[in-house]
C-alpha distance (Angstrom), angle and dihedral (degrees) to the residues before:
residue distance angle dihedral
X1 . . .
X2 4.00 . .
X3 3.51 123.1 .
X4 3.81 99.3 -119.3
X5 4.26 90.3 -162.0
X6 3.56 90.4 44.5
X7 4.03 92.9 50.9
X8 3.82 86.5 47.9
X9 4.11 95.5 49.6
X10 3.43 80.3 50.2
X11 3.87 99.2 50.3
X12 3.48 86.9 42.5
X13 3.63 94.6 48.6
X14 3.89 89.7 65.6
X15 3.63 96.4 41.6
X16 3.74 93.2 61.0
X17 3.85 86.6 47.3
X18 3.78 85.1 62.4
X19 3.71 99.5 43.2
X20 3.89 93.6 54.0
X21 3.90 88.1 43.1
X22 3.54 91.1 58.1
X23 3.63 92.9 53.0
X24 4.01 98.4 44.6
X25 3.68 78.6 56.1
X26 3.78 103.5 44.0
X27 4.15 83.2 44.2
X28 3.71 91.4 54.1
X29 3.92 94.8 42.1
X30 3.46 103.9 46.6
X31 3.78 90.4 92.9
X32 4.12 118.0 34.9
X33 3.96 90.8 -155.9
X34 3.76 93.8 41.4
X35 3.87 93.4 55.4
X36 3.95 93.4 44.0
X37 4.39 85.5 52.8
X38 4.01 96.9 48.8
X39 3.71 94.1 35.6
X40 4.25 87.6 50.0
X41 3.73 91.9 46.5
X42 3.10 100.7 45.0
X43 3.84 102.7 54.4
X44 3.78 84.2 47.7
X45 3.53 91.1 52.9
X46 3.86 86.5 52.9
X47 3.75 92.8 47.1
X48 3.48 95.5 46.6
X49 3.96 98.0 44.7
X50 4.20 85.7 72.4
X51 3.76 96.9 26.3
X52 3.47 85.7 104.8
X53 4.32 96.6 60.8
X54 3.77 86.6 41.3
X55 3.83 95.3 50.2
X56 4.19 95.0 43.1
X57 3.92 83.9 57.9
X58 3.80 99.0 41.2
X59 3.61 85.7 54.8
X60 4.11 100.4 46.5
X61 3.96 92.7 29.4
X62 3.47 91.5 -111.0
X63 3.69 152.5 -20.5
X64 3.52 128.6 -95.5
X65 3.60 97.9 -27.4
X66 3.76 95.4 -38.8
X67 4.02 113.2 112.7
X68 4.18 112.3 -142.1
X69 3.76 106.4 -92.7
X70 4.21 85.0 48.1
X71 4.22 86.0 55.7
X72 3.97 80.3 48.9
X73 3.64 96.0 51.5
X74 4.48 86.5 48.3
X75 3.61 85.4 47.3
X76 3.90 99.1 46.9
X77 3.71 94.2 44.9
X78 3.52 94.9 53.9
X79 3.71 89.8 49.5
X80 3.92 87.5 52.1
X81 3.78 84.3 51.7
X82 3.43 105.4 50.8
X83 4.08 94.0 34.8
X84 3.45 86.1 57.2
X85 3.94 97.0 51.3
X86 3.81 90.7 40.8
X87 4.03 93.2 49.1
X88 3.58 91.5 51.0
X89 3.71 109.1 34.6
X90 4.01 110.7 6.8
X91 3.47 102.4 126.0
X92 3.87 103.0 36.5
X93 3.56 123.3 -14.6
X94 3.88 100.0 63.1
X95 3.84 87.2 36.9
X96 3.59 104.0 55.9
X97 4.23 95.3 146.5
X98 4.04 83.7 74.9
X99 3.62 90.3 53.4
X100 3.62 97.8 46.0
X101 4.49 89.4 33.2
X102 3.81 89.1 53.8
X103 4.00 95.7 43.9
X104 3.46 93.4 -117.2
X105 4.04 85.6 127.5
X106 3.46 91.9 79.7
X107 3.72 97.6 51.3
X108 3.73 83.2 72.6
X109 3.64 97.3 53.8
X110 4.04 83.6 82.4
X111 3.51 94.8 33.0
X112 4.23 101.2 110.5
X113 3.85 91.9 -140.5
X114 4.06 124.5 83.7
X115 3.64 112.3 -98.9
X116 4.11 96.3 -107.1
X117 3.81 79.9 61.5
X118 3.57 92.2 55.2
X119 3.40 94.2 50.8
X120 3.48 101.7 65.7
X121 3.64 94.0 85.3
X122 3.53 123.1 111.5
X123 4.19 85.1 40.8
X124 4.40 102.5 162.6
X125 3.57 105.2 -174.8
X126 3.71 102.4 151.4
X127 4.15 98.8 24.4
X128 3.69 86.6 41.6
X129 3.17 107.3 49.8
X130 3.55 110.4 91.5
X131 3.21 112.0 96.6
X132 3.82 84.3 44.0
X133 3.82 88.9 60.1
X134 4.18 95.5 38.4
X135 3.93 86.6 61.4
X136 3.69 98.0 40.1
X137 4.28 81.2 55.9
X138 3.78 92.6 48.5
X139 3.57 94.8 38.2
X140 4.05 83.3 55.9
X141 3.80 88.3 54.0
X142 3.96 106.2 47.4
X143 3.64 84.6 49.9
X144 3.89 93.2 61.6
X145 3.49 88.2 49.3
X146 3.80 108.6 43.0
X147 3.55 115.9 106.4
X148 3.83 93.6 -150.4
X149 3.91 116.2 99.7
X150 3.36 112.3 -122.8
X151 4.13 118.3 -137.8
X152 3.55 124.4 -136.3
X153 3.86 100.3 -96.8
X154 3.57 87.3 50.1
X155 4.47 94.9 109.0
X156 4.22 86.4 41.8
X157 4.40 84.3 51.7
X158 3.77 93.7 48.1
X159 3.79 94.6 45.0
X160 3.65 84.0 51.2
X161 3.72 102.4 52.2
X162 3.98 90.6 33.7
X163 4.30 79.1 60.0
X164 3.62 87.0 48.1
X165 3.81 104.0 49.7
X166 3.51 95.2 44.5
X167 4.25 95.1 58.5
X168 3.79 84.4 45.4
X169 3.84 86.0 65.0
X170 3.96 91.9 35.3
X171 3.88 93.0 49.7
X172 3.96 91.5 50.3
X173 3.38 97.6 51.0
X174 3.90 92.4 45.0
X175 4.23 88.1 47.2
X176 3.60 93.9 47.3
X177 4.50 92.5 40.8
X178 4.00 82.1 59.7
X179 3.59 85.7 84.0
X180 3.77 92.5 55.0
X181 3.78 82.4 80.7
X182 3.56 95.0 61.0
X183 3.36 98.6 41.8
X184 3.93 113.7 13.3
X185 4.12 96.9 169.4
X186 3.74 91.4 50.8
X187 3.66 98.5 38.1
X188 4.14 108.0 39.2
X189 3.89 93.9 114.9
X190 3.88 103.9 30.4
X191 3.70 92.3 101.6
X192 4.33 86.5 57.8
X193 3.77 88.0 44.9
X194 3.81 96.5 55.9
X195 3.79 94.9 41.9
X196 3.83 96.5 43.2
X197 3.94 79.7 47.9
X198 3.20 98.4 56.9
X199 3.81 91.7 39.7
X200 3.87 93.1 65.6
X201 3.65 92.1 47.4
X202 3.47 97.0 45.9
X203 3.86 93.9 80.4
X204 3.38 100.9 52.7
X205 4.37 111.6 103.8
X206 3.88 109.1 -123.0
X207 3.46 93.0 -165.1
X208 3.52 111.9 117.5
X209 3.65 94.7 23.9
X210 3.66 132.3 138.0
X211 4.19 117.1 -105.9
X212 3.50 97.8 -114.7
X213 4.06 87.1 58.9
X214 3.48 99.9 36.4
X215 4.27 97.6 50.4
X216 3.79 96.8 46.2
X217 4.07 86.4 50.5
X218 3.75 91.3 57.8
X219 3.94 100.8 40.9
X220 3.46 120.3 16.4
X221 3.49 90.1 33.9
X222 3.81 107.0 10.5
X223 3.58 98.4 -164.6
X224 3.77 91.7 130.2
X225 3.86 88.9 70.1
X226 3.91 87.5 63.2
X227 3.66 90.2 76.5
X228 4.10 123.6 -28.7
X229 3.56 101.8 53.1
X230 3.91 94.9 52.5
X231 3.91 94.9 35.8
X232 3.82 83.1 57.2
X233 3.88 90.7 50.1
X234 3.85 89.5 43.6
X235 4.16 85.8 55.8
X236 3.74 93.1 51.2
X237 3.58 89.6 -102.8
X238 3.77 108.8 137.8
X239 3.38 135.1 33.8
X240 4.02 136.6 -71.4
X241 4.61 78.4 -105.8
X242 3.29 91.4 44.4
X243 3.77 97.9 49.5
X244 3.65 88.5 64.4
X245 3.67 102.9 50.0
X246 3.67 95.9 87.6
X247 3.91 87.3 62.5
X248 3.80 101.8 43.9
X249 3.90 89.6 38.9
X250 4.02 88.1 56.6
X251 3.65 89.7 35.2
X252 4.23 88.2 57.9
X253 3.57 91.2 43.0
X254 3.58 96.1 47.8
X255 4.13 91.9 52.1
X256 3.82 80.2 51.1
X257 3.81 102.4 46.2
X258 3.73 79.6 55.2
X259 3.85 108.0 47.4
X260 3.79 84.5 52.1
X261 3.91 100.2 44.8
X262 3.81 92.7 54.8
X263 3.87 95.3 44.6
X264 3.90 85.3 48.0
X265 3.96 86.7 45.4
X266 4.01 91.2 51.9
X267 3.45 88.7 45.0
X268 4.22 96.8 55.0
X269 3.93 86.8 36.0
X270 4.02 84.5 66.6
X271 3.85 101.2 34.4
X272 4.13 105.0 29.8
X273 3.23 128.2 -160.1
X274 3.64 132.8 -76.1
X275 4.09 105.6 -158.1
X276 4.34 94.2 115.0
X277 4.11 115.0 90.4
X278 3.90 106.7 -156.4
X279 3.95 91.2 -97.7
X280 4.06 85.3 61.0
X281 3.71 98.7 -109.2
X282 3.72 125.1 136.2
X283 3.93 116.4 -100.9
């Protein structure tokens, strides 16, 4: 039998998608000239933010056994990855410590909407989506360049590992915003400082590297599966076990992410939080 509530959330869900589409558009349209200047700066940003990687291998022919247009491909599919993240979930969703640090969680206890609903907010599909767009352009260019044929299931692999790196990134910053309901004052931006983290490592070619770098990059801190590890599965690289690692790796993390979000969410259902001085302003 269907879930009638669940099929609403769900409805809902997309509707409010829409809604805050159509105002990241109407924001960024309202002025012809103004949407030309962010949307130009910001994909120069992007560009220039790994200009530096791209440049170090143009120069030497390569990094650690990867040629240039294979350092482009790493660098455009992180950008892909984290454009993608930040377009759909830069302000809130893949923050949630500053929600829960700022006592904004409880606001949505009254809210009549699930709390995956709620998170939607802060959606910047059309602002946002520079980065997004830079890599997609980059992305376009290594692969005119590489030298590597490319098999048929090569687009259904890429979506695939694309899916993959970005709820590695997701999953952290869930895991590690568990502890923002413990200690909300202390923890309100740890979720930002573990994806930015692993956003500035991400571009970084491991190739080439010792073991002892290489291992903690893709488990303890898995920034490695931002970009390297898959670009070296999406070059035939690594083995049929290995091309599945990303998935099972984000799939474990995930199942972790949530064990400790709901024991931390128990936990600050009982105790509260204590972040409101009796005039109403934030401790």
């Amino acid at each position: 039998m269907v879930d009638k509530k669940r099929v609403s959330g769900i409805r809902r869900y997309f509707q409010l998608l829409g809604i805050y589409a159509r105002m990241d558009l109407a924001s960024l349209t309202r002025d012809g000239k103004f949407m030309a200047i962010v949307l130009a700066a910001d994909i120069v940003s992007n560009i220039s933010s790994i200009s530096g990687i791209f440049l170090l291998a143009w120069k030497f022919g390569g990094i650690g056994g990867m040629d240039r247009f294979e350092v482009l491909f790493m660098l455009a599919y992180g950008n892909i990855v984290m454009g993608f993240l930040n377009m759909m979930g830069g302000c809130n969703t893949l923050f949630p410590s500053r929600i829960i640090g700022r006592g904004q969680w409880e606001h949505m206890f009254i809210m009549p909407l699930p709390y995956a609903v709620q998170l939607t907010v802060g959606i910047f599909p059309f602002t946002g989506s520079s980065s997004l767009l830079s890599g997609i352009g980059m992305l376009a260019v290594a692969l005119c360049h590489l030298e590597t044929p490319l098999p048929w299931w090569w687009p259904g692999m890429l979506v695939f590992q694309l899916i993959a790196s970005m709820a590695v990134v997701t999953a952290a910053s869930y895991l590690f915003s568990s502890l923002a309901f413990y200690a909300p004052v202390q923890c309100e931006e740890i979720a930002s400082t573990v994806v930015y983290s692993m956003e500035n490592a991400k571009s970084f070619p491991l190739s080439g590297m010792p073991l002892y770098i290489r291992c903690p990059l893709l488990t303890i801190f898995p920034a490695g599966l931002l970009a390297w590890f898959p670009t070296m599965i999406l070059l035939g690289r690594a083995t049929t076990l290995e091309t599945f690692y990303p998935a099972v790796f984000a799939l474990m993390l995930s199942l972790t992410a949530a064990y400790f979000f709901r024991k931390g969410f128990r936990y600050y259902v009982k105790k509260g939080i204590n972040r409101y001085s009796a005039g109403g302003h934030r401790s």
